[in-house]
Backbone of each chain as ProteinMPNN parsed JSONL, in Angstrom:
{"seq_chain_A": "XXXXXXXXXXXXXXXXXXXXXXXXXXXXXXXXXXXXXXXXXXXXXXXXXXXXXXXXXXXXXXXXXXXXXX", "coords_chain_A": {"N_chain_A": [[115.001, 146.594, 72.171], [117.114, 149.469, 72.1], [116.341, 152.983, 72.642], [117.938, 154.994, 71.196], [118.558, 152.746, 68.718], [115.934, 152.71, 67.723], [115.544, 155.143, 67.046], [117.358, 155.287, 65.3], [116.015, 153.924, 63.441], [113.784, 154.717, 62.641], [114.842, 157.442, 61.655], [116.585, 156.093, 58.86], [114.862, 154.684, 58.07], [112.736, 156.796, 57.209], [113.954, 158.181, 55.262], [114.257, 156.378, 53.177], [111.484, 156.611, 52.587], [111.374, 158.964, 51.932], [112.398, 159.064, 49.591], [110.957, 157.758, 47.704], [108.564, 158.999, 47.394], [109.543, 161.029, 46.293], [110.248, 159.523, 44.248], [107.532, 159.65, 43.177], [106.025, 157.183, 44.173], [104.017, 155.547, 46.523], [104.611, 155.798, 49.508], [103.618, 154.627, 51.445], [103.117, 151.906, 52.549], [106.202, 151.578, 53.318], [106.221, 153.219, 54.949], [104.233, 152.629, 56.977], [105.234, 150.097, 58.026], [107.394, 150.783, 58.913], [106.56, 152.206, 60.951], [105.468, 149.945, 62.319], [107.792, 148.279, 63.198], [109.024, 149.364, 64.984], [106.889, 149.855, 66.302], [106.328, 147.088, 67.102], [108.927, 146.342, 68.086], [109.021, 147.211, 70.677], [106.595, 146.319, 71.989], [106.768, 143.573, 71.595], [105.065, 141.937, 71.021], [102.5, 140.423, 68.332], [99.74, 140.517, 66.225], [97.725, 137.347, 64.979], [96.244, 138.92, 62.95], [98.104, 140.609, 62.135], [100.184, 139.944, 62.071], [99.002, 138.366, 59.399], [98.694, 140.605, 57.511], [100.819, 142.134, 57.504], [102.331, 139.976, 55.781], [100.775, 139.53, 53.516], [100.786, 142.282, 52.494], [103.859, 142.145, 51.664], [104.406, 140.304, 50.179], [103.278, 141.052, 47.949], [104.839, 143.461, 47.425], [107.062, 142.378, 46.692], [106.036, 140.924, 44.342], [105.695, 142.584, 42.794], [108.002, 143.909, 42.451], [109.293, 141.855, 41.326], [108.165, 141.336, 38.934], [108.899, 141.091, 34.921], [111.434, 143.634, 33.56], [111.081, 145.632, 31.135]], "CA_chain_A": [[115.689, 147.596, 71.345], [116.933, 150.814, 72.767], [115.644, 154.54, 71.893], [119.132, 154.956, 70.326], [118.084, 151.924, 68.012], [114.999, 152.719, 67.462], [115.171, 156.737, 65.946], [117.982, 155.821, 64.298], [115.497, 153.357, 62.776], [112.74, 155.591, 62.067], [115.498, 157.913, 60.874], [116.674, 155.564, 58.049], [113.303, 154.334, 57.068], [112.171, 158.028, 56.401], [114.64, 158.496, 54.303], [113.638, 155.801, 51.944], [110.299, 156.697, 52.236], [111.144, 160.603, 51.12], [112.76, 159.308, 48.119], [110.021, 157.24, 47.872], [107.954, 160.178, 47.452], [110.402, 161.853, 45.086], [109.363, 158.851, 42.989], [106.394, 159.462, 42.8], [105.351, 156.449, 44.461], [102.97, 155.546, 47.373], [105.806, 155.501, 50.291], [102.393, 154.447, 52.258], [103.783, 150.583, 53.082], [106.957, 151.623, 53.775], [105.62, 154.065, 56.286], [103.446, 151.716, 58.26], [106.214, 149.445, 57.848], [108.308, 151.707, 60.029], [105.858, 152.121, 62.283], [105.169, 148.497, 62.912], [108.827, 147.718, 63.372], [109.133, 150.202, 65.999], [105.538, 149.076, 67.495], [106.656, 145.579, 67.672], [110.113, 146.412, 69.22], [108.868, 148.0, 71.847], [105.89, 145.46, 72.142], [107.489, 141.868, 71.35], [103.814, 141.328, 70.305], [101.693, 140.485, 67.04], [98.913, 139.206, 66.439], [97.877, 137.001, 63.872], [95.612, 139.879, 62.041], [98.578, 141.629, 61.806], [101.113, 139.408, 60.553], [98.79, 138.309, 58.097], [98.201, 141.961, 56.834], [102.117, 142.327, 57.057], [102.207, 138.926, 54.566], [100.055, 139.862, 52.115], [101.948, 143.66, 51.856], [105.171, 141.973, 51.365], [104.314, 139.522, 49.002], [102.309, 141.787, 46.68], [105.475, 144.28, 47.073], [108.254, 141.164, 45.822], [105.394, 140.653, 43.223], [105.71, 143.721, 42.067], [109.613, 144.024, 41.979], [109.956, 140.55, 40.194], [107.913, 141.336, 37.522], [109.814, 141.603, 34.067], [111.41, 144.69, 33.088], [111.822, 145.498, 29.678]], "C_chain_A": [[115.69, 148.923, 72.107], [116.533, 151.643, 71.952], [116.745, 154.579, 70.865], [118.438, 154.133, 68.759], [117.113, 152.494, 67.041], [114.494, 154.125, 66.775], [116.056, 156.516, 65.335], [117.192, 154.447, 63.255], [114.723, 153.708, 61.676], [113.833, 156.634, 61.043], [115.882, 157.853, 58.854], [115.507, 155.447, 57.032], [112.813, 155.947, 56.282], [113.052, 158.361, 55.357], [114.53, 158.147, 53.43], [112.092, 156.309, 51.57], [110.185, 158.437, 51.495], [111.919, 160.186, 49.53], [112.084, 158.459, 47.413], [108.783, 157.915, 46.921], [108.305, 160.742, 46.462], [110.394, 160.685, 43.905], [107.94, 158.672, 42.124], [105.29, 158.43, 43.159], [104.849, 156.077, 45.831], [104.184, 155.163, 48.397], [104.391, 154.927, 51.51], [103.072, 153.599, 53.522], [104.688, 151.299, 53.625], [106.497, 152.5, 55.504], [105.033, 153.489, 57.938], [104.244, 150.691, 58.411], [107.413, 149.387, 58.911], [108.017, 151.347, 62.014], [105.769, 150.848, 63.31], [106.436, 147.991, 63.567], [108.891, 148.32, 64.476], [107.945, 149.741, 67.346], [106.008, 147.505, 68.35], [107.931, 145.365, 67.927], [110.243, 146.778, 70.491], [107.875, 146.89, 72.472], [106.301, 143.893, 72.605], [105.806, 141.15, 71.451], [102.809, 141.581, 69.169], [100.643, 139.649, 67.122], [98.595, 138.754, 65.053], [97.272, 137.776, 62.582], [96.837, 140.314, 61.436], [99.87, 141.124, 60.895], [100.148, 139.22, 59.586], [99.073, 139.574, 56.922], [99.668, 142.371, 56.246], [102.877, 141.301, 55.398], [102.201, 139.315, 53.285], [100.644, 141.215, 51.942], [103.229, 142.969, 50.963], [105.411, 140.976, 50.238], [103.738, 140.364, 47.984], [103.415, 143.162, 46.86], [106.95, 143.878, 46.482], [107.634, 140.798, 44.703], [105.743, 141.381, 42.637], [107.274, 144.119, 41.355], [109.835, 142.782, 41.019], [109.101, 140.214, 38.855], [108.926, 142.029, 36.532], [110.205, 143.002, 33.483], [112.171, 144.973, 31.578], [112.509, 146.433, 29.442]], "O_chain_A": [[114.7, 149.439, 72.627], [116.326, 151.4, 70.763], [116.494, 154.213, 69.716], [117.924, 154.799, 67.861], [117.343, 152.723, 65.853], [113.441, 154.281, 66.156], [116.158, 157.355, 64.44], [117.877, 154.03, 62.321], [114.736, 153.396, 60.485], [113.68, 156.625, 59.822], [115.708, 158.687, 57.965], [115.267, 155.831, 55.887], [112.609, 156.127, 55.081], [112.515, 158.986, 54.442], [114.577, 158.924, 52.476], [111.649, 156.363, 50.423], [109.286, 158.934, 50.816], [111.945, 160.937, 48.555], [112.565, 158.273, 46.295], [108.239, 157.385, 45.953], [107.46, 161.038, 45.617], [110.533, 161.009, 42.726], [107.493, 158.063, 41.152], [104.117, 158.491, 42.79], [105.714, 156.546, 46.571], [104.785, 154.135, 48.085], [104.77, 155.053, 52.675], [103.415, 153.939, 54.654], [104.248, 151.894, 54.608], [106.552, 152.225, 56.703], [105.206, 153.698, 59.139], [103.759, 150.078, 59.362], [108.053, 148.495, 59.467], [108.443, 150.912, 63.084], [105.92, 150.756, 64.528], [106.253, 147.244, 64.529], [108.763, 147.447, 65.334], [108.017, 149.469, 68.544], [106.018, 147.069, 69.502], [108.255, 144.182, 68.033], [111.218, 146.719, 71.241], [108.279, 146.455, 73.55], [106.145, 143.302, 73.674], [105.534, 140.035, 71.896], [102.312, 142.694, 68.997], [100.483, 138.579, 67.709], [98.959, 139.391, 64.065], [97.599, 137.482, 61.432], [96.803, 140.446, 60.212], [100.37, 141.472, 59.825], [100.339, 139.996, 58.65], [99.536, 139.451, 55.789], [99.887, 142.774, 55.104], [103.548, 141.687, 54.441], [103.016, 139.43, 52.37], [101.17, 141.226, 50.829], [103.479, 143.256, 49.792], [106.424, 140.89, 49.545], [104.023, 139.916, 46.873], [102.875, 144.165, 46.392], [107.773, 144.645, 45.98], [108.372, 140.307, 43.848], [106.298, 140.975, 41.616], [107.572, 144.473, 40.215], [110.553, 142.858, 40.022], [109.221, 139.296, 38.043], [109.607, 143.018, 36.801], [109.298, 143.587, 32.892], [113.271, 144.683, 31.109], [113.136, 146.487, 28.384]]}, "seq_chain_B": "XXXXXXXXXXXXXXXXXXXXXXXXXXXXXXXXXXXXXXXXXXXXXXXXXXXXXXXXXXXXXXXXXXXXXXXXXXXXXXXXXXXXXXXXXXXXXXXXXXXXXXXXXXXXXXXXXXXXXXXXXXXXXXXXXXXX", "coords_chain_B": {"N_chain_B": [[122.937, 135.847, 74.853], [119.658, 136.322, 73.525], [117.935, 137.403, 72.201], [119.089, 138.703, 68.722], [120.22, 141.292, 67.09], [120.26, 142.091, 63.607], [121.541, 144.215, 61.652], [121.105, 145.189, 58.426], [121.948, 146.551, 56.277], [120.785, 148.429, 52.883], [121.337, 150.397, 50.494], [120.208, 152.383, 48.035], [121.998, 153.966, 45.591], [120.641, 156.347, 43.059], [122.228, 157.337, 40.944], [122.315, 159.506, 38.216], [119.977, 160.727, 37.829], [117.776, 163.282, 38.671], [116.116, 163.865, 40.381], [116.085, 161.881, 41.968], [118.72, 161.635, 43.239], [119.952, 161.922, 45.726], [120.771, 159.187, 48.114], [119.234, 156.535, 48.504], [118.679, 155.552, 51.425], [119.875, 153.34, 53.858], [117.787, 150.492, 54.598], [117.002, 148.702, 56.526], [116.557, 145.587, 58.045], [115.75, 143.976, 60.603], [116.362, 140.648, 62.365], [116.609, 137.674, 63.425], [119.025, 135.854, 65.395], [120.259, 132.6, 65.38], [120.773, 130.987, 66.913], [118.281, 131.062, 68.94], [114.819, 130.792, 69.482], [112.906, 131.551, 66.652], [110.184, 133.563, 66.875], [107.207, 134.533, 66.072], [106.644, 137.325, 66.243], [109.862, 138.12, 65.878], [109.435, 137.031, 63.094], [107.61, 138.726, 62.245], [108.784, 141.458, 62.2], [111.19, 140.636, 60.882], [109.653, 140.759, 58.328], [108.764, 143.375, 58.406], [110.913, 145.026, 57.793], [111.784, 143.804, 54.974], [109.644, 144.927, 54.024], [109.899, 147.874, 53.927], [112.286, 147.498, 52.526], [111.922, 146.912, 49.529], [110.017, 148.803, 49.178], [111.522, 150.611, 48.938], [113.643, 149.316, 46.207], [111.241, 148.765, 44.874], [110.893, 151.62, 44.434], [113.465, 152.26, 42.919], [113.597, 151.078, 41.116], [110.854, 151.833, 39.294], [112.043, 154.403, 38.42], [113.652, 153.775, 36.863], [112.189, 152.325, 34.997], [111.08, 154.326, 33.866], [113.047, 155.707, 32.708], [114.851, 157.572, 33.468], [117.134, 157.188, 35.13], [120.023, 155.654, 33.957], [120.515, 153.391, 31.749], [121.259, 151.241, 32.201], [120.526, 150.376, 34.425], [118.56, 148.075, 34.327], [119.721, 145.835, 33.898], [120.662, 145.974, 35.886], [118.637, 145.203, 37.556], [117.561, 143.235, 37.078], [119.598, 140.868, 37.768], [119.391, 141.693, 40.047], [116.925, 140.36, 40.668], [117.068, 137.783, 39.877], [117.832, 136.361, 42.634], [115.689, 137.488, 44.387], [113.518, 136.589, 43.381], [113.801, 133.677, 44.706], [112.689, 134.4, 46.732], [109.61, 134.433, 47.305], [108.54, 131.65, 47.476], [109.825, 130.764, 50.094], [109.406, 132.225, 52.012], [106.959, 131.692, 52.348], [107.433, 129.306, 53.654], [108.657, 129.509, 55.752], [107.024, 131.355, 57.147], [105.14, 128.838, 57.588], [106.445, 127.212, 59.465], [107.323, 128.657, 61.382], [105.069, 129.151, 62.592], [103.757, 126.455, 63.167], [105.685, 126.081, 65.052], [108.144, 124.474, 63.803], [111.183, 124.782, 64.605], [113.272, 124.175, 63.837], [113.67, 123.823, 60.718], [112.846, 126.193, 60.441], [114.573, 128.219, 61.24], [116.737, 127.215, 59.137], [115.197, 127.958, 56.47], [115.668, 130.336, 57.292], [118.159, 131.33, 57.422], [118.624, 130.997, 54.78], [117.052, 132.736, 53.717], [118.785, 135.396, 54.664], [120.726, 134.941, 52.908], [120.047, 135.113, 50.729], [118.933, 137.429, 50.318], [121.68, 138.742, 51.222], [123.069, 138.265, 48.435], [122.106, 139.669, 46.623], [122.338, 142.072, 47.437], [125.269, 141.996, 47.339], [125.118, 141.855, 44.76], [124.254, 144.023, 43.635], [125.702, 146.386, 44.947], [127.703, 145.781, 42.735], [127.086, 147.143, 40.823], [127.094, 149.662, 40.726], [125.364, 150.397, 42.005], [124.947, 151.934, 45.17], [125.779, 150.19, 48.012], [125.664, 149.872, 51.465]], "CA_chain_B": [[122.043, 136.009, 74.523], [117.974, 135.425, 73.484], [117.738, 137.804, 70.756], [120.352, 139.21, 67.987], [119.491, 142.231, 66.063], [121.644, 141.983, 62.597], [121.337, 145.108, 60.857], [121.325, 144.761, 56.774], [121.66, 148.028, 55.524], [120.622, 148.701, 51.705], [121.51, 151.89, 50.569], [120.936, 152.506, 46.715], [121.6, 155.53, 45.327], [120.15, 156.275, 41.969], [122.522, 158.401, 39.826], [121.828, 160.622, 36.817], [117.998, 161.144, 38.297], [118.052, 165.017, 39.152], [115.033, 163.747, 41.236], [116.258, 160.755, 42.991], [120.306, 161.7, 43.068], [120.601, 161.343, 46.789], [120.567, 157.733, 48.218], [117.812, 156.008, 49.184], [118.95, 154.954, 52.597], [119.884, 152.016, 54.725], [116.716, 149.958, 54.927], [117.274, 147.371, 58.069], [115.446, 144.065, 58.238], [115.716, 143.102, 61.554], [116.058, 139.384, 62.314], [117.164, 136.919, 64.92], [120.028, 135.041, 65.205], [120.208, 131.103, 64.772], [120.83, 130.35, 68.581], [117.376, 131.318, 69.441], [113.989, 130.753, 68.553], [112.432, 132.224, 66.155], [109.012, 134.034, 67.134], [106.351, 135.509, 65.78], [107.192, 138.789, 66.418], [110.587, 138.102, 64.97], [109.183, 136.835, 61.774], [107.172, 140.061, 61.645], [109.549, 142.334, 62.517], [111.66, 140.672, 59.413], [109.157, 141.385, 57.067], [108.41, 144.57, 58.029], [112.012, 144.945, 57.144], [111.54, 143.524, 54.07], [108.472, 145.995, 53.187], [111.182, 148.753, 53.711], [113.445, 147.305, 51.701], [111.587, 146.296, 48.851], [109.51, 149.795, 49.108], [112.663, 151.26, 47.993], [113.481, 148.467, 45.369], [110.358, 149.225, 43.497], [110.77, 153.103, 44.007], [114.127, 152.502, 41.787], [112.391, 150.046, 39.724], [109.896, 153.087, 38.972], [112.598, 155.605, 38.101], [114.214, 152.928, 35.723], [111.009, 151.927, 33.624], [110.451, 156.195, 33.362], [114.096, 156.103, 31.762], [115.484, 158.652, 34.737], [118.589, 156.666, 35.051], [120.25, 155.029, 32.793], [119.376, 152.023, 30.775], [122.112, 149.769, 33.074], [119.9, 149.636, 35.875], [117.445, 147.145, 34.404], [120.468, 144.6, 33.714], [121.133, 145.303, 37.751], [117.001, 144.623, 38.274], [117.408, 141.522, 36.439], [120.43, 140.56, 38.493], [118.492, 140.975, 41.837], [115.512, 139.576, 40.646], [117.721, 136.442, 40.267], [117.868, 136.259, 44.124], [114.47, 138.307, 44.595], [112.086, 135.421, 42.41], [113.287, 132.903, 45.316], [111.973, 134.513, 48.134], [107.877, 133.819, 47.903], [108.509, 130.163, 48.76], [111.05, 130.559, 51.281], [108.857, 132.866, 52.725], [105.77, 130.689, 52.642], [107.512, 128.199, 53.988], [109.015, 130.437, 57.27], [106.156, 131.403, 58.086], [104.259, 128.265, 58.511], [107.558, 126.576, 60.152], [107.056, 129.79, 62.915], [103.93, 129.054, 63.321], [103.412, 125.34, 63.407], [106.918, 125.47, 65.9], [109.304, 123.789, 63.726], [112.178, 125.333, 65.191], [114.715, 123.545, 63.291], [113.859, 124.342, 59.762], [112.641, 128.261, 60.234], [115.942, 128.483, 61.179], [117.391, 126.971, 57.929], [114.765, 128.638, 56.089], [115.867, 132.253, 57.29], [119.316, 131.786, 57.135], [118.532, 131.043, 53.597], [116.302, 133.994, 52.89], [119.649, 135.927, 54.844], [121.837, 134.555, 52.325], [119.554, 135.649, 49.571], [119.534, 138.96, 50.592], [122.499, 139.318, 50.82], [123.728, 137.99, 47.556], [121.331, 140.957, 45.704], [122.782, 143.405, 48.024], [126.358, 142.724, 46.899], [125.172, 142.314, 43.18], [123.457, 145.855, 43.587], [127.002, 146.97, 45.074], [128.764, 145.774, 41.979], [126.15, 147.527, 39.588], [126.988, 150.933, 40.949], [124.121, 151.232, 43.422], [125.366, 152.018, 46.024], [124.818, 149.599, 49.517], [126.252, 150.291, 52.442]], "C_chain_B": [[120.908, 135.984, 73.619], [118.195, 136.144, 71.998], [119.114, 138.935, 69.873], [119.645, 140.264, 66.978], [120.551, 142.114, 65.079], [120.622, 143.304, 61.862], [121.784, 144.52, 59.498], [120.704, 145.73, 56.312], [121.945, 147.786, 53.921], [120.521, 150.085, 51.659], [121.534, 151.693, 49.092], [120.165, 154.052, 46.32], [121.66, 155.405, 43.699], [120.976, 157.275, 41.299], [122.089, 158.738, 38.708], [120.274, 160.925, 37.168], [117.881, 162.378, 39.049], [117.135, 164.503, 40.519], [115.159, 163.006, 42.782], [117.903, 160.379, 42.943], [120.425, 161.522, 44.296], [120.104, 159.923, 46.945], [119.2, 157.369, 48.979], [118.403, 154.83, 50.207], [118.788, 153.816, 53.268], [118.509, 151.556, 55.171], [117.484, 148.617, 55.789], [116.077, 146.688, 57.96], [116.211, 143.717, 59.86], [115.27, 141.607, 61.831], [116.569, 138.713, 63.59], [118.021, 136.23, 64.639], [119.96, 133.019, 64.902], [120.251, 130.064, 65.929], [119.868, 130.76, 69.416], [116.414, 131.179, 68.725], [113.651, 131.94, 67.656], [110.509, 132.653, 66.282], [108.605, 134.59, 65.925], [106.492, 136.962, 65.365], [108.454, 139.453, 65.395], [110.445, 138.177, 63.539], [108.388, 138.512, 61.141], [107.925, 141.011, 61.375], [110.902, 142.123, 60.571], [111.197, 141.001, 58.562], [108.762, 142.27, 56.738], [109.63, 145.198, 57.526], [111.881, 145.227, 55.705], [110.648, 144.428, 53.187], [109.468, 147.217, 53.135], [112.042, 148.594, 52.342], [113.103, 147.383, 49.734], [110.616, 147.746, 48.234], [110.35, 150.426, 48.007], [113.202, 151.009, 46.734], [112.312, 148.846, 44.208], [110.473, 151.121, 43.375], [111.992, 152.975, 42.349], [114.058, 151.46, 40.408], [111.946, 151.08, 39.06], [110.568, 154.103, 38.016], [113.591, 155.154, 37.082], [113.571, 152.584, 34.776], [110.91, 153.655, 33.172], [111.78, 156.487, 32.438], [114.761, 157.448, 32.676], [116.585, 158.191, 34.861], [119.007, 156.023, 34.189], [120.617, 153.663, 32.653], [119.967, 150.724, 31.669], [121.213, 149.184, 33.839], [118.918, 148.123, 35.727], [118.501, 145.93, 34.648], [120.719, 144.568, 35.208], [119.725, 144.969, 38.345], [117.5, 143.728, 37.905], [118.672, 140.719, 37.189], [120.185, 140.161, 39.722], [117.826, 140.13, 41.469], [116.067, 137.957, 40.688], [116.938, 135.287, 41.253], [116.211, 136.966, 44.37], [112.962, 137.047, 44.351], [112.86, 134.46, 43.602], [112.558, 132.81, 46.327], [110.577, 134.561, 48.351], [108.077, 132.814, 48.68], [108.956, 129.956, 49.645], [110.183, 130.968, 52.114], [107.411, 132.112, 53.344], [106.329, 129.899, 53.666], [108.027, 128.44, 55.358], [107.971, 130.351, 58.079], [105.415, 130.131, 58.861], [105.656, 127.295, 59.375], [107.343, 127.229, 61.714], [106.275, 129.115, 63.491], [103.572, 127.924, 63.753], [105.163, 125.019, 64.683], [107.882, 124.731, 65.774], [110.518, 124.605, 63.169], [113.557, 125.531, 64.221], [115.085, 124.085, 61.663], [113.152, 125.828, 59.452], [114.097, 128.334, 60.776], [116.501, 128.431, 60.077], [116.762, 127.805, 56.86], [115.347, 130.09, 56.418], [117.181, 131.835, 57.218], [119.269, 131.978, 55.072], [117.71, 132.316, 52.798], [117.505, 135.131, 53.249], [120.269, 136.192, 53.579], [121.173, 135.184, 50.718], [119.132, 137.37, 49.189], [120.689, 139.897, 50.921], [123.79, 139.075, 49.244], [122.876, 139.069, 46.414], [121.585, 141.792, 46.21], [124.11, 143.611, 47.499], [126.297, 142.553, 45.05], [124.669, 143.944, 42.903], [124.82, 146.732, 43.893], [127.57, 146.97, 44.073], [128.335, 146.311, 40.628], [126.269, 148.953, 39.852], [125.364, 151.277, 41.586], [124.832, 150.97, 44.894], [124.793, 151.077, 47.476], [126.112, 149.825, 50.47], [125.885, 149.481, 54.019]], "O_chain_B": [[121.296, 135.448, 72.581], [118.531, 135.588, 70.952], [119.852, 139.733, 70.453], [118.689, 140.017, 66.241], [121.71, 142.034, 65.488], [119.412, 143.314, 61.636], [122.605, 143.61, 59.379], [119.526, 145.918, 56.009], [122.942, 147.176, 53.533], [119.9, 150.831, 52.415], [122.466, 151.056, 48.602], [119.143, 154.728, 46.434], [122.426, 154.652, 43.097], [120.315, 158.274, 41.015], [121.273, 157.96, 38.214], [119.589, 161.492, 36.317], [117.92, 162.257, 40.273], [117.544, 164.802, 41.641], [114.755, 163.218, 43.925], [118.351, 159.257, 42.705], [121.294, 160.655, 44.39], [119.254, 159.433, 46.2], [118.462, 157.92, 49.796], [118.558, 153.635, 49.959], [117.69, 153.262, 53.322], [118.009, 152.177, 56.109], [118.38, 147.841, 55.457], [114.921, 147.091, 57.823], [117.304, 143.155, 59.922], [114.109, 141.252, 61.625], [116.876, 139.308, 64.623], [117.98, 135.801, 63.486], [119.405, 132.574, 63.898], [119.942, 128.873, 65.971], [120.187, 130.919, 70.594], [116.542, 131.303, 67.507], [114.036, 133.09, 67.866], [109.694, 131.926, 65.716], [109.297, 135.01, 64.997], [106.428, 137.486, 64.253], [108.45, 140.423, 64.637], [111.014, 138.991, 62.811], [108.551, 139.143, 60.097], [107.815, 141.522, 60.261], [111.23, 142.905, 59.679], [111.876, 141.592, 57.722], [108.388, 142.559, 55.601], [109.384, 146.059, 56.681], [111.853, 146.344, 55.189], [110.809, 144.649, 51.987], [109.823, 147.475, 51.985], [112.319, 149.387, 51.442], [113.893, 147.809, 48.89], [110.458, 147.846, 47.017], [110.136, 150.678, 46.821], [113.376, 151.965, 45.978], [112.484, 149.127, 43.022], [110.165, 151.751, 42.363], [111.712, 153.337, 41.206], [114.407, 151.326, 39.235], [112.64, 151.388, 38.092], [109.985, 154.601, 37.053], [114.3, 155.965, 36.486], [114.102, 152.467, 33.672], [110.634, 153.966, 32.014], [111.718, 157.333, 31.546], [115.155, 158.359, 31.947], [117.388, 159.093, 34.622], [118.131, 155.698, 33.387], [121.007, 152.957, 33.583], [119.442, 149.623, 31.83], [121.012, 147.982, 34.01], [118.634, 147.331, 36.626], [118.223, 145.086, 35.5], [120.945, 143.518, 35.809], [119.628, 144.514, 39.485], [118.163, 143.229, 38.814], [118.464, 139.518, 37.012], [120.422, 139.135, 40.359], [118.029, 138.991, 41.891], [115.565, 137.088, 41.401], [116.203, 134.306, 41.139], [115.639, 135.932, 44.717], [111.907, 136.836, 44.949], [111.781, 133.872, 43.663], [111.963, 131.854, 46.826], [110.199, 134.723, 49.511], [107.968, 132.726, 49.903], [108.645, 128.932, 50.254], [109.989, 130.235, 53.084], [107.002, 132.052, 54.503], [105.634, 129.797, 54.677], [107.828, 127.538, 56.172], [107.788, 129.744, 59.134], [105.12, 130.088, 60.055], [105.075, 126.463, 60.073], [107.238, 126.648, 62.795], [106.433, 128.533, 64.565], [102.971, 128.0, 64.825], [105.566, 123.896, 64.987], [108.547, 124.25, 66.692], [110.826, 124.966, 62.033], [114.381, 126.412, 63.978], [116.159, 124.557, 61.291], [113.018, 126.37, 58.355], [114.652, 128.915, 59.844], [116.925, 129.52, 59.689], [117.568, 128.457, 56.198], [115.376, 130.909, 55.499], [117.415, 132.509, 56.215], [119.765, 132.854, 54.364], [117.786, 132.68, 51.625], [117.552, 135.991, 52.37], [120.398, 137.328, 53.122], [121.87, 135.608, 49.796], [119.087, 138.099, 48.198], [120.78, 141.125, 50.936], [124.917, 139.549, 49.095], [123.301, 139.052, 45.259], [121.15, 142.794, 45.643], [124.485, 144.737, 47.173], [127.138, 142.977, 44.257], [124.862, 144.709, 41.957], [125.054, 147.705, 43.175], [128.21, 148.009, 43.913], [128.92, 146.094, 39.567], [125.495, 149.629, 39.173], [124.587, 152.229, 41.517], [125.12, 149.915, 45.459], [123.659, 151.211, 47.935], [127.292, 149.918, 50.133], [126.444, 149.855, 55.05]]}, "name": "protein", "num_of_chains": 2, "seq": "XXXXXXXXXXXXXXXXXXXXXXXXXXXXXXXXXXXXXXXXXXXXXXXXXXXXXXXXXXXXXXXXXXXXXXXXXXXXXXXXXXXXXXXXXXXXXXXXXXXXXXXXXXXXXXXXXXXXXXXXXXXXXXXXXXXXXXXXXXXXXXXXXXXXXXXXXXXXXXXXXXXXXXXXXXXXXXXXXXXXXXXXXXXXXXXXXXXXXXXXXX"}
């Protein structure tokens, strides 16, 4: 991934993560989220700590959205 | 070429929310194409995607249970969620495909989690949230 790519990545992402923020809610994930994408574009390596850690975020943040809203 | 970046921009913008009136910007999942393996890396890289995406998702979740926008939005949650409630197992089932090296169906598997993301992206389009 080029630089190009890659701020207009970070770019985007902050953007969700400031309105994020303006929700009131923990833009934390998304944040490190960012980061990681960027880490591991530049990298083209993970290790298995890290997917797991990525896993368990992303499932416990589809948990969260697919609970019922009344 | 090895690897394919597909951008899958989500863009929803929350009207009537003084708070949260501009859009909540193109979240990108990066993924790989279908004529290459699928790594590790890849798979991460999708789900950090996904944490993006989904970040945002519950922000306007958040600003819909508080009653900040109005009352439609839940009927467009319940619309994603559709598409949204299949992706644990798919996802389970990616990963260990990655990891155990079968090639053939993490492929089928992600096109299918593709296809499910993008069928809640254009129901979110047709609900007045904006995607882009």
């Amino acid at each position: 991934m080029d630089i190009v790519a890659i701020l207009a990545l970070v770019q985007k992402g902050l953007s969700v993560a400031e309105a994020i923020y303006e929700a009131g809610k923990d833009a934390a994930p998304a944040i490190v989220a960012i980061k990681d994408l960027v880490t591991g574009a530049q990298n083209g390596t993970v290790t298995d700590e890290q997917m797991a850690q990525t896993e368990a975020l992303l499932d416990g943040m589809i948990a969260d959205f697919n609970t019922s809203i009344d | 070429m090895k690897k394919l970046l597909l951008v899958l921009p989500l863009a929803l913008t929350l009207g009537g929310c003084p708070s949260m009136s501009e859009t909540l910007n193109a979240v990108q999942l990066a993924t790989v194409g279908v004529a290459s393996p699928i790594t590790k890396q890849d798979l991460n890289n999708f789900e950090n995607g996904m944490i993006i995406a989904f970040a945002g998702l519950n922000a306007y979740k958040r600003v819909c249970v508080k009653g900040t926008i109005p009352d439609s939005c839940k009927d467009t949650i319940r619309s994603m969620q559709v598409y949204t409630r299949q992706l644990p197992p798919l996802l389970t089932q990616a990963r260990a495909f990655v990891k155990s090296g079968d090639q053939i169906n993490a492929q089928r598997v992600y096109n299918t989690l593709l296809d499910l993301y993008d069928r809640f992206k254009t129901i979110a389009a047709t609900n007045n949230v904006k995607v882009s």
